[in-house]
C-alpha positions as CSV (number, residue, x, y, z in Angstrom):
1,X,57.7,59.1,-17.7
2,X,56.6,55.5,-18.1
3,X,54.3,54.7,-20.7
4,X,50.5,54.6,-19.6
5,X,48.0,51.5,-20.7
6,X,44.3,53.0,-20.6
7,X,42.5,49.7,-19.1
8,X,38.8,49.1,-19.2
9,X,38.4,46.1,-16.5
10,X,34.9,45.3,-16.8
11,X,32.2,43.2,-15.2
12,X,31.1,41.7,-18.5
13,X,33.5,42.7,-20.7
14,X,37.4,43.7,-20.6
15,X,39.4,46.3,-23.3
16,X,42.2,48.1,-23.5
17,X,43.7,51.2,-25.6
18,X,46.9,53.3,-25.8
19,X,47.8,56.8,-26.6
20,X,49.9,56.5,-30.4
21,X,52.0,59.6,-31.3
22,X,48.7,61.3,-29.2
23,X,46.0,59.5,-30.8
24,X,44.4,57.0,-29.3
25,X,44.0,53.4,-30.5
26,X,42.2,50.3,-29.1
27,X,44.2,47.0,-28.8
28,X,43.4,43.8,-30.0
29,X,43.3,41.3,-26.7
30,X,42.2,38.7,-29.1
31,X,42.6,37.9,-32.9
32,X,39.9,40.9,-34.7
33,X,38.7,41.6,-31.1
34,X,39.1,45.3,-28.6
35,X,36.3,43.5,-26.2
36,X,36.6,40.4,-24.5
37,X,34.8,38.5,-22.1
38,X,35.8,39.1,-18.8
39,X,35.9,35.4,-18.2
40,X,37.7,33.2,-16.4
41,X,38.2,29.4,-16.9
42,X,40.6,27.2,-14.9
43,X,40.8,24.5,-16.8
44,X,41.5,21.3,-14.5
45,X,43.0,18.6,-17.5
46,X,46.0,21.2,-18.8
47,X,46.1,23.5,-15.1
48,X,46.4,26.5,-16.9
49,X,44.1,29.5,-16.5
50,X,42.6,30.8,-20.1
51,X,40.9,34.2,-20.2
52,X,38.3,35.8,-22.7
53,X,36.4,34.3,-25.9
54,X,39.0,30.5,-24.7
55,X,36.9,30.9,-21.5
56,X,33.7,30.9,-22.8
57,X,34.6,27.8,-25.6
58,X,35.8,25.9,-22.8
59,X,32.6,26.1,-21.0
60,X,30.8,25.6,-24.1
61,X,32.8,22.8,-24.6
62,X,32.1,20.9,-21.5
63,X,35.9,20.8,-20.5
64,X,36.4,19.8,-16.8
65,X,37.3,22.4,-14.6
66,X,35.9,25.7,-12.8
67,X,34.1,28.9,-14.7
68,X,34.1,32.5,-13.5
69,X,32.6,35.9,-14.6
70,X,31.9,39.1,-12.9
71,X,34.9,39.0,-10.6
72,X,34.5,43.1,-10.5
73,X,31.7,42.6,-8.4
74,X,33.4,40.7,-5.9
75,X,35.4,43.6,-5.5
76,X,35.4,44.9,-1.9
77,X,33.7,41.6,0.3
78,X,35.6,39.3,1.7
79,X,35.7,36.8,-0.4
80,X,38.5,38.6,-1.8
81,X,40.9,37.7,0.3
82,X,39.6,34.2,1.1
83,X,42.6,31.8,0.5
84,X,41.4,28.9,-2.0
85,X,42.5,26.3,-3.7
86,X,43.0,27.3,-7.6
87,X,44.0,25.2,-9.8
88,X,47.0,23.7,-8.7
89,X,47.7,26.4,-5.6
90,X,46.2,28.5,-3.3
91,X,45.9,31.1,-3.9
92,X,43.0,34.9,-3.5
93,X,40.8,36.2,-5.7
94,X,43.2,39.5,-5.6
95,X,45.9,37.4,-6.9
96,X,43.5,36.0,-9.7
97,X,42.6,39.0,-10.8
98,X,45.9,40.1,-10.6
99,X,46.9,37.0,-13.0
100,X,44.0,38.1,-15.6
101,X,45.0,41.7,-15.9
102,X,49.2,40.5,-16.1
103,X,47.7,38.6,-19.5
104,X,45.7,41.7,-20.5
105,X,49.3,43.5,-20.3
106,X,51.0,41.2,-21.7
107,X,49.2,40.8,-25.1
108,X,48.8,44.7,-25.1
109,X,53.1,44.5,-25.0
110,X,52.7,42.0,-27.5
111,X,50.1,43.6,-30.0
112,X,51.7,47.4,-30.0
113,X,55.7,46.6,-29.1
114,X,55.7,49.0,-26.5
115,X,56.0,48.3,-22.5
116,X,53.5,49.5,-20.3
117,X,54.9,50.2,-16.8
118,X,52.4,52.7,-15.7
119,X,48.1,52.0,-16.0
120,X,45.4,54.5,-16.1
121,X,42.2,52.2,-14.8
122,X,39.0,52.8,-15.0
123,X,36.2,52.2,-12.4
124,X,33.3,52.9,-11.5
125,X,32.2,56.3,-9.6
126,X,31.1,53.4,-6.6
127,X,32.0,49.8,-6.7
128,X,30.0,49.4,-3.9
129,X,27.3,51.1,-2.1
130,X,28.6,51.1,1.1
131,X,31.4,53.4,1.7
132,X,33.8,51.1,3.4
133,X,33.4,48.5,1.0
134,X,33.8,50.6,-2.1
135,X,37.1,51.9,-0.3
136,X,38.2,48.2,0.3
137,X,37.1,47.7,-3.9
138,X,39.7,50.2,-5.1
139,X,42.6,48.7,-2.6
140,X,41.6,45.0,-4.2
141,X,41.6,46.3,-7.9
142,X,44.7,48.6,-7.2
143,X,46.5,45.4,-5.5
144,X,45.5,43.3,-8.3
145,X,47.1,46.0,-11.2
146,X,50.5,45.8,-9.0
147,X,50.5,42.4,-9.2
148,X,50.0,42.3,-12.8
149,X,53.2,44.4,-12.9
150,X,52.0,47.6,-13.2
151,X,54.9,50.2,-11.2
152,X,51.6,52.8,-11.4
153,X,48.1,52.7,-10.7
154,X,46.1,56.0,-11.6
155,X,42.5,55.8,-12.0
156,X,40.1,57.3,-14.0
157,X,35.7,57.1,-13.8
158,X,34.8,55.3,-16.0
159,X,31.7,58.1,-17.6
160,X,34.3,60.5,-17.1
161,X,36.5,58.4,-20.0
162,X,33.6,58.0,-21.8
163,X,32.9,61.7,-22.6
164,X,36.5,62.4,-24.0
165,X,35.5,59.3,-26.3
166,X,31.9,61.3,-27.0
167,X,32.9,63.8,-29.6
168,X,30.4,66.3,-28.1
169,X,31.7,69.9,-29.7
170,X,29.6,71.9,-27.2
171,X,27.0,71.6,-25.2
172,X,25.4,69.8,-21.6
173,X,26.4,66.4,-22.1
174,X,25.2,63.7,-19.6
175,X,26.9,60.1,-20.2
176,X,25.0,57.1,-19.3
177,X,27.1,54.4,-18.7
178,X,24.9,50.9,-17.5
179,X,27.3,48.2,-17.5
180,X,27.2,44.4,-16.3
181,X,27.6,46.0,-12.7
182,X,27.3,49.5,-12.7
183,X,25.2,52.4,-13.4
184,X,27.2,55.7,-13.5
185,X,26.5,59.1,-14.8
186,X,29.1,62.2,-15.9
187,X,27.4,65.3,-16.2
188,X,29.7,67.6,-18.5
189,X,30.4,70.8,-20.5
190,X,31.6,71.0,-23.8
191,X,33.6,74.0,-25.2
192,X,35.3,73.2,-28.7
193,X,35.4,69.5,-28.5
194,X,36.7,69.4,-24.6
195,X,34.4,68.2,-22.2
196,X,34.9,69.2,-18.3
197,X,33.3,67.7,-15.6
198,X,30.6,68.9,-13.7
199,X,29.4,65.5,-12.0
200,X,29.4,62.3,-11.6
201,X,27.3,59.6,-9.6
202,X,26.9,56.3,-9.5
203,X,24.9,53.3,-8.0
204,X,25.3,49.6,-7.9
205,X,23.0,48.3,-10.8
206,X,23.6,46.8,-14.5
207,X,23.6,44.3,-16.6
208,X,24.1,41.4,-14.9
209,X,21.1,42.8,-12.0
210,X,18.9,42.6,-15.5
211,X,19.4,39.0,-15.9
212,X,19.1,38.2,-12.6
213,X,15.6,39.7,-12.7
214,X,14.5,37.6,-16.0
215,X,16.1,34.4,-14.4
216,X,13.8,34.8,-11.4
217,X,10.9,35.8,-13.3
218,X,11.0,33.4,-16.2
219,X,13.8,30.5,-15.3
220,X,14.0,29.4,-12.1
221,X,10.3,29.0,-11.4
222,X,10.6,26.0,-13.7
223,X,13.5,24.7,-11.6
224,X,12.0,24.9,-8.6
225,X,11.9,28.4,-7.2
226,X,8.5,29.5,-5.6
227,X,7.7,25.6,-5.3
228,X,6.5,23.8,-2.2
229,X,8.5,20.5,-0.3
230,X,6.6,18.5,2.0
231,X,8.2,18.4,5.6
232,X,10.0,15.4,6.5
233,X,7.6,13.7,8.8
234,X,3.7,14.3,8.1
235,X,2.3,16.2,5.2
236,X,2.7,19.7,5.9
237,X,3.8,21.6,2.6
238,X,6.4,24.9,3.4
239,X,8.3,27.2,0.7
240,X,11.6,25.9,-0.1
241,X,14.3,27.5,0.3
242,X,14.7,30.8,-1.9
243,X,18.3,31.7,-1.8
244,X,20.1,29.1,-3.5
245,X,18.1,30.1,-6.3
246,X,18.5,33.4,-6.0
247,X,22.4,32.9,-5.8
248,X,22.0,30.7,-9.4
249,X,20.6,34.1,-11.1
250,X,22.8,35.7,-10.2
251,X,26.3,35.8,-12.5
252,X,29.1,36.0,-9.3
253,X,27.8,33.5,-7.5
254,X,26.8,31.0,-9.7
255,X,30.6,29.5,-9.3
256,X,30.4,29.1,-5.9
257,X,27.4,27.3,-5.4
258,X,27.8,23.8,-7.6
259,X,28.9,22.3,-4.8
260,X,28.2,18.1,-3.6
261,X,27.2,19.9,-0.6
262,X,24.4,21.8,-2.8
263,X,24.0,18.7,-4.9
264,X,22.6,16.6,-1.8
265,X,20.0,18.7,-1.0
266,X,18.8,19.7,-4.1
267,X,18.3,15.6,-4.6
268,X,16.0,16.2,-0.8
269,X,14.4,18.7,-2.8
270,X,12.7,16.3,-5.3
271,X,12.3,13.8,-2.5
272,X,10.0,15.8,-0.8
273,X,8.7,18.3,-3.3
274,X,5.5,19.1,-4.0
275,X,6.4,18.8,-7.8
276,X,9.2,16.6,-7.8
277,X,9.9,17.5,-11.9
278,X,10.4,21.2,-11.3
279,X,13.1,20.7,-8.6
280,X,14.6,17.6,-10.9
281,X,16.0,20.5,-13.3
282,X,17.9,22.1,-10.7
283,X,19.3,19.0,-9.4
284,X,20.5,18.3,-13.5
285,X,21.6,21.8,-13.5
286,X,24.3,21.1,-10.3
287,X,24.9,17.8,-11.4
288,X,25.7,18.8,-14.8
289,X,27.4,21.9,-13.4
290,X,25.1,23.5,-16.0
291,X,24.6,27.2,-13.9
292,X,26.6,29.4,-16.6
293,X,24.9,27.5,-19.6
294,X,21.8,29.0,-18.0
295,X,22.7,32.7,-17.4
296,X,24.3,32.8,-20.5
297,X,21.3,31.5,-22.1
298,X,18.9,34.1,-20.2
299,X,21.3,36.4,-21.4
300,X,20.8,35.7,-24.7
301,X,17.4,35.9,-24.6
302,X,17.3,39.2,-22.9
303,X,19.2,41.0,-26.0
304,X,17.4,39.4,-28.4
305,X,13.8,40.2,-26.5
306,X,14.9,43.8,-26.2
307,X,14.7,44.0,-29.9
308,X,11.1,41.9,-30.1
309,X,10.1,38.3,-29.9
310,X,12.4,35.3,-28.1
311,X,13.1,32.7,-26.3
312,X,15.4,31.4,-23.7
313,X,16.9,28.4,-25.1
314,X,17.1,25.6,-22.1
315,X,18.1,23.3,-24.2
316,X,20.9,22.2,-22.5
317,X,19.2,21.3,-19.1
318,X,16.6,19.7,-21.0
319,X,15.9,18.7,-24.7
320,X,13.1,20.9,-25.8
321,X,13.0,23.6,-22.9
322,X,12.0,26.9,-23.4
323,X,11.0,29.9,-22.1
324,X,9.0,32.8,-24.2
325,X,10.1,35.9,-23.4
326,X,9.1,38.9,-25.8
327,X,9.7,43.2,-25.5
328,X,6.5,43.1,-22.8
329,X,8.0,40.6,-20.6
330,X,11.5,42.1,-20.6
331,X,10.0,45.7,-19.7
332,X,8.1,44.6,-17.3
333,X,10.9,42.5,-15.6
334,X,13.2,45.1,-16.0
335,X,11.0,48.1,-14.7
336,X,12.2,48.2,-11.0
337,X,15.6,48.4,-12.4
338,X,15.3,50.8,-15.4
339,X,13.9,52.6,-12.3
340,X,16.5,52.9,-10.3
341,X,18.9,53.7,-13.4
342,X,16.9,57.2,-14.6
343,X,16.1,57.8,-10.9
344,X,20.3,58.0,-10.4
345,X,20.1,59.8,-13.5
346,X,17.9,62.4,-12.0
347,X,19.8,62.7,-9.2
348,X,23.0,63.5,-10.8
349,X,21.3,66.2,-12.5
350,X,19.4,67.7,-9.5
351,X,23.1,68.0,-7.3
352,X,24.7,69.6,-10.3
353,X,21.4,71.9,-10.4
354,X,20.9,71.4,-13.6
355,X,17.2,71.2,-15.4
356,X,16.9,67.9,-17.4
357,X,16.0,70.3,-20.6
358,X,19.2,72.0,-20.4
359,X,20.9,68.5,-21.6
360,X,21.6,68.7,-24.9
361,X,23.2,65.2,-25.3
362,X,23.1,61.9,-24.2
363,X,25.8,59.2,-24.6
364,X,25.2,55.9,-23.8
365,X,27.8,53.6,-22.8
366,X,27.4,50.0,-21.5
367,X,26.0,47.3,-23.3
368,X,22.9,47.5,-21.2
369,X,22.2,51.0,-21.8
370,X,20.8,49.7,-25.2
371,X,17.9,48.2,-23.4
372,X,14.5,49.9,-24.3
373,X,13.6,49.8,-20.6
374,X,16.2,51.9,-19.6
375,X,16.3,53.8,-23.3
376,X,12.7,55.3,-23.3
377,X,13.0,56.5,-19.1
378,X,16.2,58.8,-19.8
379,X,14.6,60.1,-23.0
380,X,11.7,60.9,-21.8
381,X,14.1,62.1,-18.3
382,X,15.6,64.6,-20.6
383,X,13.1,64.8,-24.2
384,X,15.4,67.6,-26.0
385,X,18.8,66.0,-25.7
386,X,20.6,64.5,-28.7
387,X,21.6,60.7,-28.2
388,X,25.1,59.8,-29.2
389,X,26.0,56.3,-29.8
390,X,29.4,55.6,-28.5
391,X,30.9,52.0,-29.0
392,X,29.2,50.7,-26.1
393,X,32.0,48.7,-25.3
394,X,35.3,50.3,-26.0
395,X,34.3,53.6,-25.4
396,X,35.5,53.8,-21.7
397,X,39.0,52.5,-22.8
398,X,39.6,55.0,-25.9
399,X,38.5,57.9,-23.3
400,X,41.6,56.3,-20.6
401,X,43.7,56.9,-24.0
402,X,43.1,60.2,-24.6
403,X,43.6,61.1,-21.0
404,X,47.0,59.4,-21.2
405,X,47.9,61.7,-24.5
């Protein structure tokens, strides 16, 4: 039987872990690192595609050539299969991904010695909301693995790896797993250490939807969004447009949308606005193809308001821009999602029929299931359950592991 590779291809964040001898052990993709940045850059002066922390310090270092992150929620549309050119070829985003996860195996190989002909993946419990779509997600991801040169493709959800990882003895577990794209939920049963399945659910909200709300709440009003042009001839004043905006809060599609197309009528925008400074910062931003130093700025300042008083540094669209952003303003941003998160929660529980106060434990998995918005609704969801702190971000792949022992 070939040897398995537990992978954990994430929205935000990528790992990877194997079954030693039985136990199960996470893999450095990177020098001192088991997470990486699901990040892509395609870097136009050497042609060759880096991946992870590289990614990111090639954006941060202003290098020409084209950024991407949260590929997984591309998953499914057709974009997908859209034929582009890449680099020096054209090529699809199945074939990208395809690329990204060959390197993931390949440094694996390279890290433990061992080959890994046969993947156990994790996803999601839905990709997508709609059914044909998250049908069309697992054919895109599955394609991708083969193409990475993986002989077999078995998948595992992704809460349902996390509670092997959970360590829960006995008991009603319920894993919370809010990721960059994801919410998903594993109701299970411990008996001596082994947890079994009773439920799982999912819905299509996570990180990345979190800073998409603070963008549009505290960013790109100052760029522009919200703001009034004056109509070509005469004096009228109407809304400008919303969605390019919109499409710049939001992590997927920020790569698509620095276009010279885009850059021409953001320049109409200040010709005709109503105040021409606002909309002059998001004509800097396409110019300056700026749109990830943004998100990952409002990202920044999203972690470090869940834990009290920040900023979002804006620094790099202009010297000496801020915005305050502080616990209040994050939980009130965040409410409509946090929402949606322990009403999903709920509902896993209610199909299982199971009463919130018969959880005993929680375990939170995701990087976003450390936000206090989301933290104080599934406490208060279920008030007598324990909360176990997994490794927010490996825990999926050491679960995949442990499945392949």
């Amino acid at each position: 039987m070939p040897r398995a590779l537990g992978v954990d291809f994430g929205t935000s964040n990528t790992s990877a872990a194997w079954a030693d001898a039985g136990i199960p052990r996470l893999i450095e993709l990177e020098p001192g690192r088991t997470s990486i940045p699901t990040a892509v850059f395609l870097d136009f002066g050497s042609g060759e595609m880096l991946f992870g922390e590289a990614a990111v310090a090639a954006l941060v270092e202003g290098r020409e050539g084209r950024f991407l992150r949260a590929l997984k929620r591309v998953l499914g549309s057709a974009l997908m299969r859209e034929r582009r050119q890449l680099l020096n070829r054209r090529m699809t985003l199945v074939e990208l991904v395809g690329e990204v996860l060959a390197l993931v195996k390949a440094r694996a190989e390279a890290a433990t010695g061992e080959r890994f002909d046969a993947v156990l993946a994790g996803r999601p419990v839905r990709f997508q909301e709609d059914p044909a779509r998250d049908a069309q997600a697992a054919v895109d991801l599955g394609e991708a693995y083969r193409l990475a040169g993986f002989s077999s493709v078995d998948w595992l959800a992704e809460p349902e790896a996390a509670a092997l990882a959970a360590g829960v003895e006995d008991g009603v577990g319920l894993v919370v797993d809010v990721g960059g794209g994801t919410s998903d939920f594993t109701l299970f049963r411990a008996q001596g250490g082994v947890p079994r399945t009773i439920l799982s659910r999912g819905v299509r909200v996570g990180g990345t939807d979190a800073d998409r709300a603070v963008s549009l709440s505290r960013v790109m009003p100052r760029l522009g969004y919200g703001g009034l042009l004056r109509a070509e001839l005469g004096s009228d004043l109407h809304a400008a447009p919303q969605a390019p905006f919109q499409d710049m809060a939001t992590w997927e599609k920020i790569g698509f949308l620095q276009t010279p197309q885009m850059a021409r009528e953001a320049a109409r925008w200040v010709r005709l606005a109503d105040r021409p400074e606002l909309f002059e910062r998001f004509r800097t931003l396409l110019d300056n193809q700026l749109g990830f130093d943004v998100a990952f700025a409002v990202e920044a300042g999203k972690i470090a308001a869940n834990g009290g008083a920040a900023t979002v540094d804006l620094g790099e669209l202009e010297p000496g821009l801020s915005v305050p952003l502080d616990a209040g303003d994050l939980n009130r941003d965040l409410a409509p999602l946090a929402d949606r998160v322990v009403e999903a929660a709920a509902e896993t529980l209610a199909a299982a029929g199971t009463d919130p106060a018969e959880v005993t434990h929680i375990v939170y998995v995701g990087g976003s299931s450390l936000l206090g918005a989301i933290r104080t609704r599934i406490e208060a969801l279920c008030p007598a359950a324990q909360p176990i702190e997994t490794a927010a971000f490996t825990a999926v792949a050491e679960g995949l592991a442990r499945a392949t022992a």
